[in-house]
C-alpha positions in Angstrom: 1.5 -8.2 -3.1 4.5 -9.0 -1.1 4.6 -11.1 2.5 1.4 -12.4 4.4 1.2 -14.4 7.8 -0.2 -17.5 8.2 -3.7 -17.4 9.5 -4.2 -19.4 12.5 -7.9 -20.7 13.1 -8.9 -20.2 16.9 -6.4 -17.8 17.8 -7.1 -13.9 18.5 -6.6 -11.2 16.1 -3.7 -9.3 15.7 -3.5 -5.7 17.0 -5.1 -3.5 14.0 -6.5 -6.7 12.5 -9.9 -6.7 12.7 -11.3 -10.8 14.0 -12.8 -12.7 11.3 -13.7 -16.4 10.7 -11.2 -18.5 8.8 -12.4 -19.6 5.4 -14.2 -17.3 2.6 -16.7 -14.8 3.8 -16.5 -11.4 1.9 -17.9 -8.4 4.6 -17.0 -4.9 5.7 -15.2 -6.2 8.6 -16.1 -2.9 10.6 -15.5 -4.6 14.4 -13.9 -1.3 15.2 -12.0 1.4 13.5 -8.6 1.6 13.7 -7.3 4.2 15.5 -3.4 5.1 17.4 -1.4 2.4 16.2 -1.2 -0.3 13.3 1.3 -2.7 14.7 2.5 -5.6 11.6 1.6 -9.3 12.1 4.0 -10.5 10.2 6.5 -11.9 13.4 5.1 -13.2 16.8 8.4 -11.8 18.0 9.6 -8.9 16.0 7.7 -5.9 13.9 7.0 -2.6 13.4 4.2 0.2 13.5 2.7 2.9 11.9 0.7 6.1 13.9 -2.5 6.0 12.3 -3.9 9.1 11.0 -7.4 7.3 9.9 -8.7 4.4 8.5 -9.9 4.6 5.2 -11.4 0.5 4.4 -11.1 -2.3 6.2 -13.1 -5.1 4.1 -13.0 -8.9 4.1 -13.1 -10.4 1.2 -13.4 -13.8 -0.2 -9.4 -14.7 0.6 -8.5 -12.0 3.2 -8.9 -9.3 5.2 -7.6 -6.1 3.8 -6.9 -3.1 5.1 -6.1 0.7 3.8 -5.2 3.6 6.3 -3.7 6.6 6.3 -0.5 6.6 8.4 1.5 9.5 9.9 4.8 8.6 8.3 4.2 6.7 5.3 1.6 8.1 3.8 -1.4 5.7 2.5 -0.6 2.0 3.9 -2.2 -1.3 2.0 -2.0 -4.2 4.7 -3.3 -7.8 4.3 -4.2 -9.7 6.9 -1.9 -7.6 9.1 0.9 -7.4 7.1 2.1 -4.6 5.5 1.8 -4.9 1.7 2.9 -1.5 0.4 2.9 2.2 1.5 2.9 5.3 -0.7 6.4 6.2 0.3 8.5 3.5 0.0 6.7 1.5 -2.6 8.8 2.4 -5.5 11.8 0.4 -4.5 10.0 -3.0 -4.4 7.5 -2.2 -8.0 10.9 -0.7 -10.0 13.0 -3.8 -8.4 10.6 -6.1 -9.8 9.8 -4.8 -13.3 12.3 -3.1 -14.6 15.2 -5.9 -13.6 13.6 -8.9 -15.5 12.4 -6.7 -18.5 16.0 -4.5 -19.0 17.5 -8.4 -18.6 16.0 -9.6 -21.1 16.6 -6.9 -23.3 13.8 -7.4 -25.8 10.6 -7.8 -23.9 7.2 -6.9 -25.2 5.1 -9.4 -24.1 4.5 -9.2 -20.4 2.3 -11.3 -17.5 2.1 -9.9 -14.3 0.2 -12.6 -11.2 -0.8 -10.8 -8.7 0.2 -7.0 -7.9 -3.6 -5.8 -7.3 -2.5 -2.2 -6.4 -1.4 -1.8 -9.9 2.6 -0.9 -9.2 4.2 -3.4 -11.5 1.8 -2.6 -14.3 2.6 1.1 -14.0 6.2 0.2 -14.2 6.3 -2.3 -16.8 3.7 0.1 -19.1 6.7 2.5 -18.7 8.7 0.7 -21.2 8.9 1.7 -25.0 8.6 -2.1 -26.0 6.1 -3.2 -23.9 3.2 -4.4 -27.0 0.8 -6.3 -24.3 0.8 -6.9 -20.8 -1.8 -9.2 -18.9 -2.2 -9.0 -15.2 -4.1 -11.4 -13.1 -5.1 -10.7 -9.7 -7.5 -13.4 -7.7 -8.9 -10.7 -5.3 -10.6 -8.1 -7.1 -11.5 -6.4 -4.0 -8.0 -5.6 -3.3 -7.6 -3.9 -7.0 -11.1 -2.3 -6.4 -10.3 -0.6 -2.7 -6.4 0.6 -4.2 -7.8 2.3 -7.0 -10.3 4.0 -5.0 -8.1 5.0 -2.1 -4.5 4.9 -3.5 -4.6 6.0 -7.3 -1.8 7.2 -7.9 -0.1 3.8 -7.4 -1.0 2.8 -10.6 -1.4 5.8 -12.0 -3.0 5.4 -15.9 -2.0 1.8 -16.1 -5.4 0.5 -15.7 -6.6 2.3 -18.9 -3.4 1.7 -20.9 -4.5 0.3 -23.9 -1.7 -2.3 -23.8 -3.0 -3.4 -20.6 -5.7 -6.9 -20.0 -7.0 -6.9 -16.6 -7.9 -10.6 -15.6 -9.4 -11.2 -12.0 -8.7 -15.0 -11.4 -6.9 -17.3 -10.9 -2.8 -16.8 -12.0 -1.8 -20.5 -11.8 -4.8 -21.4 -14.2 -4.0 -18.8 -16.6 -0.9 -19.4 -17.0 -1.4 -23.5 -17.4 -4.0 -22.4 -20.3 -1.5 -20.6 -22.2 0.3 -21.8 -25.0 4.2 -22.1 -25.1 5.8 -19.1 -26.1 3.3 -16.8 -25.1 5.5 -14.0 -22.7 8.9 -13.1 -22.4 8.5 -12.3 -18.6 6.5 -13.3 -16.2 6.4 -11.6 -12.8 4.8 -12.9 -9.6 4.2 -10.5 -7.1 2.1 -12.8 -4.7 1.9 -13.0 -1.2 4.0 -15.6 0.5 3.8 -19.4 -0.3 1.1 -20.0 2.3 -2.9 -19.5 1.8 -3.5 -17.4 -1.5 -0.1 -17.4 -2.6 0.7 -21.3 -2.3 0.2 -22.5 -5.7 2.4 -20.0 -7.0 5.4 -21.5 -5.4 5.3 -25.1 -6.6 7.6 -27.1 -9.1 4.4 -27.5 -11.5 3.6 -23.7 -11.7 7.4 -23.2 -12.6 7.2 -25.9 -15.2 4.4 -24.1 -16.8 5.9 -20.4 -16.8 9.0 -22.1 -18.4 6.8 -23.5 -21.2 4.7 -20.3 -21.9 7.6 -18.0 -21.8 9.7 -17.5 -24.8 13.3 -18.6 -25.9 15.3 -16.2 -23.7 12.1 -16.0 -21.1 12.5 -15.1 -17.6 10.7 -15.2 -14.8 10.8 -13.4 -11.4 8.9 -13.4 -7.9 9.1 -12.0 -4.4 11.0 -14.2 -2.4 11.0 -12.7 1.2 13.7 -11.6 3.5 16.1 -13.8 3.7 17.4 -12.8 7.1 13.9 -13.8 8.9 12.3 -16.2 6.0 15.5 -17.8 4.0 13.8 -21.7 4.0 11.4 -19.6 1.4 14.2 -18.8 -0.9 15.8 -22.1 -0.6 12.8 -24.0 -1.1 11.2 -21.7 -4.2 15.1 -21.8 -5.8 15.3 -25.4 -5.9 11.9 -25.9 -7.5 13.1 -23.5 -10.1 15.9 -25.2 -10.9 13.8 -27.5 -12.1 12.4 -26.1 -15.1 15.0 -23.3 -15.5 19.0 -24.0 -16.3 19.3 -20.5 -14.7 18.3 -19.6 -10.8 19.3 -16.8 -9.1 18.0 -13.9 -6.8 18.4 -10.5 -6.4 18.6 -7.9 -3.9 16.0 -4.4 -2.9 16.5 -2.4 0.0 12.3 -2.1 0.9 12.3 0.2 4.0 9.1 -0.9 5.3 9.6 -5.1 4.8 11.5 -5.5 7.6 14.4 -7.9 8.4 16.9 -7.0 5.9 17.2 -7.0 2.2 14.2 -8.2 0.1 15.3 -11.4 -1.6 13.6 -11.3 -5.6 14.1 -14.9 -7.1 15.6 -15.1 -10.8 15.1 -17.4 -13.1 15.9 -17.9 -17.0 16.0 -19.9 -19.9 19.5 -18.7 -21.1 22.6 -18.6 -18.9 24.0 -15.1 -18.5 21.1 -12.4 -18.2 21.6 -12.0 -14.4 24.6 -10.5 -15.4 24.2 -8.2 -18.0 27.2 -5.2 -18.3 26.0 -2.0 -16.9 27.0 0.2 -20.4 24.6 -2.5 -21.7 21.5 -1.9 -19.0 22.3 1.7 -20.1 21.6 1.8 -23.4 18.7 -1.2 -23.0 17.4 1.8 -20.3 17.6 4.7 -22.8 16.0 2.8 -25.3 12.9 1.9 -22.9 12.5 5.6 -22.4 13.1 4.7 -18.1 16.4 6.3 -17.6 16.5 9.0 -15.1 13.1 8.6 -14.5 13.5 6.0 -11.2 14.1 6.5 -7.8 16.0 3.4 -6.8 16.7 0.7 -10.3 20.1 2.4 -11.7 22.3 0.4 -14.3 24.6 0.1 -11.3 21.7 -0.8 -8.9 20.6 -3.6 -11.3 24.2 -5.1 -11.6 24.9 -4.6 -7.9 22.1 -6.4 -6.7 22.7 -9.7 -8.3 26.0 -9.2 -5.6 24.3 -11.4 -2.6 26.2 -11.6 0.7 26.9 -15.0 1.7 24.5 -15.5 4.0 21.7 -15.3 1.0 23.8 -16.7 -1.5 24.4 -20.0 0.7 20.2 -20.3 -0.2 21.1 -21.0 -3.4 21.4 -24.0 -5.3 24.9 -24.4 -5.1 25.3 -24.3 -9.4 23.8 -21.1 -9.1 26.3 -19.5 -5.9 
């Protein structure tokens, strides 16, 4: 999962966010069914919105409200609490951005975790890779996995029933603190932003623990908003990396539908050097995973392009890292 609001106790729903009591409280929220227009409540100020074919589940589970609808342009849309999650046709850019990068990095992955992700992208994508032995994904809402699979299969595709694959519904940050050092080579967070659910995946103690259950040349990546409209999120989540890892970085994805710019995708390693990998290099590391010419966005020259910031993200940065 990618960005989420803020909820605000006492204030009025959204538009195309059905009302519902703060705290947990799992119901159909069925207050009315969307119909004409989803607009995003990401922004007070700024958004977008989708012409609604149908709605296919609204449900409120025990963290949020979560919403699936068919849209005129996108095809299927996955919103939470408002906010626009994925949609069937853009949602390759973000899920290839996130997996592929980190593992074609590090050149030698087969030990994968995956926090968050409940529609089941990520997996799919990191399942594509040759080397992949084992990949664990923990999702705390199993409502949200349960409501993608049923209305937006092909997102995941097989992944699911990949052998290779350990579905965990819980929670990531306690996972990860129970597992021993050296137990991944990558860990990718694809969490909502660092407020409500997502908050404790954020922090300098979470970090602290993904650098000690990663491997020698581990990495670790997450979603780190758009800069343009949220960069206090990458400067704050950077600097708390830097304190575990002696490399932090970020990275760049053109997601039509997150909107405000370029998607900023925080980087961080144990060894200097593998946010800068040669592109003859990503090449072959690509052939070998059995994933080149089978994307729509990640490209050898993609990946090594998008580690290229414009200043006005790279200023985010810990300066060692600009």
């Amino acid at each position: 999962m990618r960005r989420l609001r803020p909820a605000r106790c006492g204030s009025g729903p959204a538009r195309g966010v059905p009302a519902g009591p703060c705290g947990p409280e799992r119901r159909a929220a069925r207050s009315s069914v969307l119909t004409g227009w989803f607009n995003e409540a990401l922004y007070p100020d700024w958004g977008q919105r989708f012409g609604v074919i149908r709605e296919l589940a609204r449900v409120r589970s025990d963290y949020q409200d979560i919403l699936i609808f068919e849209s005129a342009s996108h095809g299927r849309v996955l919103a939470l609490d408002g906010t626009v999650q994925i949609t069937e046709a853009d949602e390759f850019v973000y899920q290839e951005m996130l997996a592929h990068v980190p593992l074609l990095a590090h050149g030698g992955a087969r030990r994968a975790l995956i926090i968050g992700a409940g529609d089941g992208g990520v997996l799919r994508r990191v399942l594509e890779h040759r080397s992949i032995e084992r990949a664990i994904m923990v999702e705390i809402d199993g409502e949200v996995i349960r409501l993608v699979r049923e209305h937006m299969p092909q997102i995941a595709g097989e992944a699911w029933t990949d052998p290779r694959t350990t579905l965990v519904v819980g929670d990531g940050l306690k996972y990860l603190a129970e597992s021993p050092p050296d137990s991944f080579d990558v860990v990718i967070v694809d969490s909502t932003d660092p407020v409500g659910v997502g908050e404790t995946l954020f922090t300098e103690a979470f970090y602290a623990d993904c650098a000690r259950a990663l491997g020698p040349n581990g990495i670790v990546v997450n979603q780190s908003g758009v800069p343009f409209m949220q960069g206090q999120e990458l400067r704050e989540t950077s600097l708390r990396r830097a304190g575990a890892f002696p490399c932090v970085t970020a990275y760049v994805a053109a997601v039509p539908t997150y909107v405000g710019g370029l998607m900023a995708l925080g980087f961080a390693a144990k060894q200097p050097g593998l946010d800068s990998v040669p592109i003859p290099v990503l090449r072959e590391r690509a052939e070998a995973a059995g994933i080149l010419g089978r994307t729509r966005y990640w490209s050898p020259e993609v990946h090594h392009a998008s580690f290229q910031l414009p200043p006005y993200i790279s200023e985010l940065l810990p300066r060692s890292s600009r």
